[in-house]
Backbone as XML, in Angstrom:
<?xml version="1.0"?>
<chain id="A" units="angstrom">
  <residue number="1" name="UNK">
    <atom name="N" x="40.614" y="41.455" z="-17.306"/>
    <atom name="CA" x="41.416" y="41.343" z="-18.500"/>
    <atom name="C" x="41.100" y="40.017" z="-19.173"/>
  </residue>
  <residue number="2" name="UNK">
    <atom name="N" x="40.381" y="39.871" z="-19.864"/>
    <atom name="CA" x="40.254" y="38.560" z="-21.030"/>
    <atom name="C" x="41.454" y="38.177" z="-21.989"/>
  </residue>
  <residue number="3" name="UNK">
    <atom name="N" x="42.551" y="38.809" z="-22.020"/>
    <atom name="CA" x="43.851" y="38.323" z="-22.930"/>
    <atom name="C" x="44.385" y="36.986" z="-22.314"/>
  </residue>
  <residue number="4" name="UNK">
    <atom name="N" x="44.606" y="36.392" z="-23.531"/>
    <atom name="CA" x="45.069" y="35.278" z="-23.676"/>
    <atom name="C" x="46.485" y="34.967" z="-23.125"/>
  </residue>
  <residue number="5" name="UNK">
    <atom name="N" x="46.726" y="36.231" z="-22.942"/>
    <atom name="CA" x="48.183" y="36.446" z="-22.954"/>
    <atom name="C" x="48.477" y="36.824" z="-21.502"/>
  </residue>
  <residue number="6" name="UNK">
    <atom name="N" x="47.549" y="36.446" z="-20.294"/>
    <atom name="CA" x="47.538" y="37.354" z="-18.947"/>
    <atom name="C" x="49.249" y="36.550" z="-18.124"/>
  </residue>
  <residue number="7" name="UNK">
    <atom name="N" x="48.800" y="35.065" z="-18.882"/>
    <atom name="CA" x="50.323" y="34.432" z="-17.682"/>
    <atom name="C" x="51.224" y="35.149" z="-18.159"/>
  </residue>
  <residue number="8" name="UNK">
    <atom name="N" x="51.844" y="35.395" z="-19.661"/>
    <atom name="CA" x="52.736" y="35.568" z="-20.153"/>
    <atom name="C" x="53.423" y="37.315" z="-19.798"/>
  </residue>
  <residue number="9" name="UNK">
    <atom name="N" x="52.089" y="37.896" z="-19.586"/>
    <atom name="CA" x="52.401" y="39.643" z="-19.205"/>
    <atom name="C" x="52.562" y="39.564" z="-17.594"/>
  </residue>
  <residue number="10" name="UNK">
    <atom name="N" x="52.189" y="38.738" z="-17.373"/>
    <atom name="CA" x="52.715" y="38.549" z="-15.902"/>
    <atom name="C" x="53.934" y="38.392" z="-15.788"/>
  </residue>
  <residue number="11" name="UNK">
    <atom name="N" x="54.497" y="37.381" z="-16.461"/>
    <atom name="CA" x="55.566" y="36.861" z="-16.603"/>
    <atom name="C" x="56.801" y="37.585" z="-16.625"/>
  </residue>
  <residue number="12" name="UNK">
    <atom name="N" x="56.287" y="38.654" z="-17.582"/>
    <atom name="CA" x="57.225" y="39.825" z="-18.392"/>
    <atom name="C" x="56.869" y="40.752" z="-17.040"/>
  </residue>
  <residue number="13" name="UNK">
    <atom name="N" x="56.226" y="40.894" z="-16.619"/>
    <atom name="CA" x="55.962" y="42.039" z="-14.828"/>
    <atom name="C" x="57.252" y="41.243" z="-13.919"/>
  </residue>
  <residue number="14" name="UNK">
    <atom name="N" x="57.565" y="40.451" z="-14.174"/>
    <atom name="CA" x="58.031" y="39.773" z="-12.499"/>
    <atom name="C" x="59.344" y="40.493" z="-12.301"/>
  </residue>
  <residue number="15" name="UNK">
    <atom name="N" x="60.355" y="40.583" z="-14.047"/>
    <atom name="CA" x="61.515" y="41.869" z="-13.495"/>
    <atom name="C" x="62.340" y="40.563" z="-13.244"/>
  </residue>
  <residue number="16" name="UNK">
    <atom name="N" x="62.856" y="39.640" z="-13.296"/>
    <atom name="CA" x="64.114" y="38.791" z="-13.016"/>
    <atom name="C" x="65.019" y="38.777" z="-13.841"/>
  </residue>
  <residue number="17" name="UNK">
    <atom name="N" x="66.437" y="38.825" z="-13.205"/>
    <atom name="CA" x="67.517" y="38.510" z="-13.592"/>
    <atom name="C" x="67.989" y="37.278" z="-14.828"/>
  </residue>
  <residue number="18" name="UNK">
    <atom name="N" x="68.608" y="37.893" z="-15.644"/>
    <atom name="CA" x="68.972" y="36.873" z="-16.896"/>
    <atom name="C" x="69.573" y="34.932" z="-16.342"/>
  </residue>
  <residue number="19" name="UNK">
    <atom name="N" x="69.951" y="35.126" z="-15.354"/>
    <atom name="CA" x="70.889" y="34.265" z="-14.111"/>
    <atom name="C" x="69.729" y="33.190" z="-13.794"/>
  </residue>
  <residue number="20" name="UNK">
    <atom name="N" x="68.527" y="34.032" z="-12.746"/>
    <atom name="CA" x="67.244" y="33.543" z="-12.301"/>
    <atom name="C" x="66.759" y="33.489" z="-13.122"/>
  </residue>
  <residue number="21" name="UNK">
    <atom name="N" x="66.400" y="33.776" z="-14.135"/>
    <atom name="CA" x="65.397" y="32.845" z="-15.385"/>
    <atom name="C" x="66.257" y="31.548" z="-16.292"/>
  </residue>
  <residue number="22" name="UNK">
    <atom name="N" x="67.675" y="31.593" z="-16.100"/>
    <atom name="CA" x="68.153" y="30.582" z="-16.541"/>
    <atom name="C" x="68.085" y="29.721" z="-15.878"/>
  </residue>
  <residue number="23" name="UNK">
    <atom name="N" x="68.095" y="29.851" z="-14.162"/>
    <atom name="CA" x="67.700" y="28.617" z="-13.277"/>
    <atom name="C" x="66.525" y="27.899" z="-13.253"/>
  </residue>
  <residue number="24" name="UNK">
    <atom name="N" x="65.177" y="29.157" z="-13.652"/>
    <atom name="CA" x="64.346" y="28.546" z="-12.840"/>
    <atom name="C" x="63.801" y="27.941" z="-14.721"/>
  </residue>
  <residue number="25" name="UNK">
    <atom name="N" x="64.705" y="28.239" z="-15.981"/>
    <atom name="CA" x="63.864" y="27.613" z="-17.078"/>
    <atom name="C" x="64.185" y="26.223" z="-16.854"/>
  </residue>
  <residue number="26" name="UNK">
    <atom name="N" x="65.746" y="26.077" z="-16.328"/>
    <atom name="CA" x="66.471" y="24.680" z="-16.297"/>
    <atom name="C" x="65.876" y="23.746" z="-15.815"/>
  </residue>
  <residue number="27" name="UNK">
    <atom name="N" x="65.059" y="24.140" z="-14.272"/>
    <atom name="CA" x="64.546" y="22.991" z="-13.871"/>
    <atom name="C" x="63.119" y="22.592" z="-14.031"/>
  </residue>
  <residue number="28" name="UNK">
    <atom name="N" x="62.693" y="23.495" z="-14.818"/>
    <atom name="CA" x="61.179" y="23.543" z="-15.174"/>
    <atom name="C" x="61.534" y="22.335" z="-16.255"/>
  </residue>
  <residue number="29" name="UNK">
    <atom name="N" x="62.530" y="22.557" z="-17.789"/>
    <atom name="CA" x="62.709" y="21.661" z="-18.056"/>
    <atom name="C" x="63.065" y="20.571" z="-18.075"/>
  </residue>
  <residue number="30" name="UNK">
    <atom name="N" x="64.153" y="20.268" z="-17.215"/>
    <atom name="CA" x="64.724" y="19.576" z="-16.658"/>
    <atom name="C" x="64.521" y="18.313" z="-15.641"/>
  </residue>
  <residue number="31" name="UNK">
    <atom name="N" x="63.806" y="18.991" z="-14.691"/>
    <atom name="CA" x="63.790" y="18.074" z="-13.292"/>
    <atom name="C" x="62.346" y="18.464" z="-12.930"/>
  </residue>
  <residue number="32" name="UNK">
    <atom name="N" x="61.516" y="19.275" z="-13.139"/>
    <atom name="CA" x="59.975" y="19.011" z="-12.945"/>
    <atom name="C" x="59.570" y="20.659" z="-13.346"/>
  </residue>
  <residue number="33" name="UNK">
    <atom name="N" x="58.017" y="20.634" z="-14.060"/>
    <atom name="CA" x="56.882" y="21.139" z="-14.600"/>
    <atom name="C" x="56.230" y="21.328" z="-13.001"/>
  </residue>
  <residue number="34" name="UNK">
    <atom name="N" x="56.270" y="20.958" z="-12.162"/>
    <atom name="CA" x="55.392" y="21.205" z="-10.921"/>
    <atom name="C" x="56.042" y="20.551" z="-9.568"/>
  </residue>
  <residue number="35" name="UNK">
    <atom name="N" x="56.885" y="21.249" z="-9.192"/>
    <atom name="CA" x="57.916" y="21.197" z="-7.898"/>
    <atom name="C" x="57.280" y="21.210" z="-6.632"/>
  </residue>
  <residue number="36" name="UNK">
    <atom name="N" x="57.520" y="19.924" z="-6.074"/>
    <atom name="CA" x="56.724" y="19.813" z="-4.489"/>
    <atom name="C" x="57.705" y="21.026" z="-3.499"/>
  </residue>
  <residue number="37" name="UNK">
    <atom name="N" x="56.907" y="20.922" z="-2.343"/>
    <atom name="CA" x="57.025" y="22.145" z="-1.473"/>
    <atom name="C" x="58.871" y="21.512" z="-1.302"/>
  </residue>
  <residue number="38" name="UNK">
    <atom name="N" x="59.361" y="20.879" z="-1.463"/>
    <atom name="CA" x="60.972" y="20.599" z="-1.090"/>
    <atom name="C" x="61.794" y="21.234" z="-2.211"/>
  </residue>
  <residue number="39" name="UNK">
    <atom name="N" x="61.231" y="20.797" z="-3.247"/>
    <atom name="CA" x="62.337" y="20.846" z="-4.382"/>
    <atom name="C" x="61.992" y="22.763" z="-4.738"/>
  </residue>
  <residue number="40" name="UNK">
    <atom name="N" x="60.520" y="23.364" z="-4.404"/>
    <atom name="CA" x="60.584" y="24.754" z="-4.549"/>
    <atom name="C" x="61.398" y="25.467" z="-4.467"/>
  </residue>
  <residue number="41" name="UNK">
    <atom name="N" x="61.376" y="25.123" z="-2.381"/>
    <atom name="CA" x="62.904" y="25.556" z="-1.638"/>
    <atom name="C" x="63.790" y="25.412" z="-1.960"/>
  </residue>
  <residue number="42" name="UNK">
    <atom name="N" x="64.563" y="24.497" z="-2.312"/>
    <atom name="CA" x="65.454" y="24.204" z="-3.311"/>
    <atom name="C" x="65.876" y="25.741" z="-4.120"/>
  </residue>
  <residue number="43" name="UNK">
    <atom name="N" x="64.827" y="25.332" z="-5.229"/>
    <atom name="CA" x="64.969" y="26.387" z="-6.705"/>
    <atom name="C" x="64.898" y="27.948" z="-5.915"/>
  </residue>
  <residue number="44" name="UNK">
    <atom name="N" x="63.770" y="27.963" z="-5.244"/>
    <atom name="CA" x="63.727" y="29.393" z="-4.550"/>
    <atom name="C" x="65.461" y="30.227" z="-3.983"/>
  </residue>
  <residue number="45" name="UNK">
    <atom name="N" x="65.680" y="28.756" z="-3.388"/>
    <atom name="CA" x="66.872" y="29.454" z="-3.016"/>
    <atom name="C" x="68.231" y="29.701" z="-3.853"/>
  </residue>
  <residue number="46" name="UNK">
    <atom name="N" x="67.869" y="28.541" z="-4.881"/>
    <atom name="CA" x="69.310" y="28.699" z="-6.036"/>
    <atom name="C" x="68.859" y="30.059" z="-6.809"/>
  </residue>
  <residue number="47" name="UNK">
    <atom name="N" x="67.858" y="30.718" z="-6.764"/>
    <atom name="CA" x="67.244" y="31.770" z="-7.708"/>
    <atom name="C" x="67.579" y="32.982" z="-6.637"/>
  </residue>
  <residue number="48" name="UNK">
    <atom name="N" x="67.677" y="33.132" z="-5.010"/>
    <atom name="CA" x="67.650" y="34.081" z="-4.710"/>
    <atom name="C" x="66.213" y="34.787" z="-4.741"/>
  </residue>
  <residue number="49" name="UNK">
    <atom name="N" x="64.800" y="34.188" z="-4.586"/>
    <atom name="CA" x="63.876" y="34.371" z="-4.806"/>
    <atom name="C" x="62.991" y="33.866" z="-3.368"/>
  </residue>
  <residue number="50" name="UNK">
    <atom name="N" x="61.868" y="34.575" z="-3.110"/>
    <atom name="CA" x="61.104" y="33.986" z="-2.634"/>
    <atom name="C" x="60.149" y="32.321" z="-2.596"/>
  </residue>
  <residue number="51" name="UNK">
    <atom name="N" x="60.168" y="31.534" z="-2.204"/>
    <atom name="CA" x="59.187" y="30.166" z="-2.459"/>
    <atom name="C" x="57.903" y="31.203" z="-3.169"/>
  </residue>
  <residue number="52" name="UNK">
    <atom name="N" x="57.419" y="31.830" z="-2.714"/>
    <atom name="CA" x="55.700" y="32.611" z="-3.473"/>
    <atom name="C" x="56.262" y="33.098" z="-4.729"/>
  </residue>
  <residue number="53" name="UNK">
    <atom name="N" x="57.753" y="33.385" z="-4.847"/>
    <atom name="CA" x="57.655" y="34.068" z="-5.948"/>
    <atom name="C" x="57.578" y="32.935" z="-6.938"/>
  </residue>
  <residue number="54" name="UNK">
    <atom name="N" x="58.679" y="32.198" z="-6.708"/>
    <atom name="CA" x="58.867" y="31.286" z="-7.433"/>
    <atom name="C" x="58.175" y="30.019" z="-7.248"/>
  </residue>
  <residue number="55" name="UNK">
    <atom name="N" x="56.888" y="30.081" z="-6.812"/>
    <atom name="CA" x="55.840" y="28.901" z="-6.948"/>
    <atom name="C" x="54.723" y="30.129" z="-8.319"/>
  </residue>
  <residue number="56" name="UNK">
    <atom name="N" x="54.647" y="31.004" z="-8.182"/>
    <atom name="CA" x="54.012" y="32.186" z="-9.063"/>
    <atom name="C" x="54.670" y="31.907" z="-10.167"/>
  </residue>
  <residue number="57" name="UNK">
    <atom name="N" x="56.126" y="31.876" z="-11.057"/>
    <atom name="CA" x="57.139" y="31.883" z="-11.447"/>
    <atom name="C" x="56.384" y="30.615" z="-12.456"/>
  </residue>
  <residue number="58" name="UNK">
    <atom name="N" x="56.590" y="29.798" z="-11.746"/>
    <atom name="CA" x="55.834" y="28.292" z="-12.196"/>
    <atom name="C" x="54.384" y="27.907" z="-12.604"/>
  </residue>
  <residue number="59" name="UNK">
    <atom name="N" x="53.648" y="28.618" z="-11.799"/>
    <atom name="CA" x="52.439" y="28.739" z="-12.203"/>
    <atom name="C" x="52.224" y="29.163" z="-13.622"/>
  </residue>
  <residue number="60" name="UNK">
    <atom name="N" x="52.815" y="30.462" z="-13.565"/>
    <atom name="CA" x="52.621" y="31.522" z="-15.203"/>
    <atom name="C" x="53.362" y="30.365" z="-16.268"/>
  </residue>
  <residue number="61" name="UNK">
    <atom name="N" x="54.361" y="29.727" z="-15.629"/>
    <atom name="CA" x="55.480" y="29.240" z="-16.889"/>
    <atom name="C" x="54.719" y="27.510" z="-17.457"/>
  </residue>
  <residue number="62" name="UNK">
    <atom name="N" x="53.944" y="26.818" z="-16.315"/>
    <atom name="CA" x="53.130" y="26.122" z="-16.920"/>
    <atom name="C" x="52.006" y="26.678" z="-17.818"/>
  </residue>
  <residue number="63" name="UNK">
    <atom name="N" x="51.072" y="27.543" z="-17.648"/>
    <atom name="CA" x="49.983" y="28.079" z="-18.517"/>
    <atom name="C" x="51.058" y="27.765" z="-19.770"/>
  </residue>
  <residue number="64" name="UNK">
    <atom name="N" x="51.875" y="28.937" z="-20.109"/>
    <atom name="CA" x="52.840" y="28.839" z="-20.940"/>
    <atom name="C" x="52.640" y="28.059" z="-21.819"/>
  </residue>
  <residue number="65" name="UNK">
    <atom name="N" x="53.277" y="26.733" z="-21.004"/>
    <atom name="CA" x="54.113" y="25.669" z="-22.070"/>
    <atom name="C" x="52.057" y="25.126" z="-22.418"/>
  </residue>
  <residue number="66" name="UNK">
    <atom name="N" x="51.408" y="24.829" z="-21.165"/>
    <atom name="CA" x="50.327" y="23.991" z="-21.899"/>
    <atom name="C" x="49.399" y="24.447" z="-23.305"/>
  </residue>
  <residue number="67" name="UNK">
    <atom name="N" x="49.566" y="25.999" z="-23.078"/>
    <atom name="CA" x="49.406" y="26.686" z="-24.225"/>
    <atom name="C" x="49.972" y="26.338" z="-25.549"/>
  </residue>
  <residue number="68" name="UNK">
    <atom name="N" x="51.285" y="26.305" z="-25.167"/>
    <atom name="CA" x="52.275" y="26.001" z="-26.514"/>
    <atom name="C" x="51.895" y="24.401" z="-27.011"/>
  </residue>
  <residue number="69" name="UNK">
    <atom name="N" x="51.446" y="23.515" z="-25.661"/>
    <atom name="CA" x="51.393" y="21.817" z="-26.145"/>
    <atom name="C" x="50.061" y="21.978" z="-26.566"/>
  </residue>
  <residue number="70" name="UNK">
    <atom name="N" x="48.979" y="22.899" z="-26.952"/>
    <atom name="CA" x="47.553" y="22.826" z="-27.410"/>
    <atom name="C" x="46.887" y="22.388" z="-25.478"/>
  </residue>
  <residue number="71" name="UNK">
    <atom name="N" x="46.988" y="22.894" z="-25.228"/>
    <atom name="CA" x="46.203" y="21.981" z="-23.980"/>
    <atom name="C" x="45.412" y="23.461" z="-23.599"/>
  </residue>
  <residue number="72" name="UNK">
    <atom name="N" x="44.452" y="23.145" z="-22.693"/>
    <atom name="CA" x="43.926" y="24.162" z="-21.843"/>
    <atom name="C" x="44.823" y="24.447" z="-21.023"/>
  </residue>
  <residue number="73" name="UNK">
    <atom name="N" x="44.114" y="26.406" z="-20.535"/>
    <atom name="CA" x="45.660" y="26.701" z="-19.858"/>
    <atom name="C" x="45.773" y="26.108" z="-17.952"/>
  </residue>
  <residue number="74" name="UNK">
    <atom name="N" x="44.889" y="25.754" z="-18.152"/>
    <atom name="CA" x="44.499" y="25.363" z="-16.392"/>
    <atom name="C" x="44.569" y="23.880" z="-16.249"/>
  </residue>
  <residue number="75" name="UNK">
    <atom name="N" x="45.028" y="22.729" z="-15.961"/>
    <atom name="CA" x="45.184" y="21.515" z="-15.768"/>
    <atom name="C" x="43.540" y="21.145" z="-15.492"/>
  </residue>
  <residue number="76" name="UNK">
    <atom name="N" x="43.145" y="19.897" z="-15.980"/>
    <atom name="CA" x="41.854" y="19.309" z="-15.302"/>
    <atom name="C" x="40.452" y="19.589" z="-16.143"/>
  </residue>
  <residue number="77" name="UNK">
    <atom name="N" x="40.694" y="20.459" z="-16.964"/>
    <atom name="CA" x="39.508" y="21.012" z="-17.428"/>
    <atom name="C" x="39.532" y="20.330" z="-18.961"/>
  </residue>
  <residue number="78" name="UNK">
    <atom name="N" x="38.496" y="19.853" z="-19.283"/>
    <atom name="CA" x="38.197" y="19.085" z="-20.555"/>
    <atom name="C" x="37.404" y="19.995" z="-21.567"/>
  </residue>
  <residue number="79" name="UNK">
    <atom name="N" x="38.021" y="20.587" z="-22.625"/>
    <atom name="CA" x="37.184" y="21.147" z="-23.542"/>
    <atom name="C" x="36.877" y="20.572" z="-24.786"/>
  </residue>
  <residue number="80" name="UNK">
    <atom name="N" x="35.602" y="20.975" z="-25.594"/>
    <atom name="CA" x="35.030" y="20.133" z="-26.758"/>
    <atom name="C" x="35.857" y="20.113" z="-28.190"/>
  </residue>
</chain>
């Protein structure tokens, strides 16, 4: 699939609760863009979610935003 759009249809696949996407937008904005293995557990568990799901969850929701800030969607990579 070459769409631009693969995090975001992922995103829309995952099926979560209005509740769990209000948690896990809060701390994405909030308290961190990229949650060490502690603070996951944490969110995983205030979401009622798996840590895989919700390290996945995060993954798709950074592409996201770096998309939205003009950036490449993958961290690290320098384009012309």
């Amino acid at each position: 699939m070459a769409s631009g759009r693969k995090g975001e249809d992922e995103m829309a696949n995952m099926h979560l609760a209005e509740d769990q996407i209000r948690v896990l937008e809060e701390n994405f904005s909030k308290v961190t863009k990229h949650p060490d293995k502690a603070t996951l557990t944490l969110i995983a568990a205030e979401c009622g979610l798996s840590e895989e799901r919700t390290a996945r969850w995060f993954r798709h929701r950074n592409v996201q935003w770096r998309r939205s800030e003009g950036l490449p969607a993958e961290p690290g990579f320098v384009t012309d």
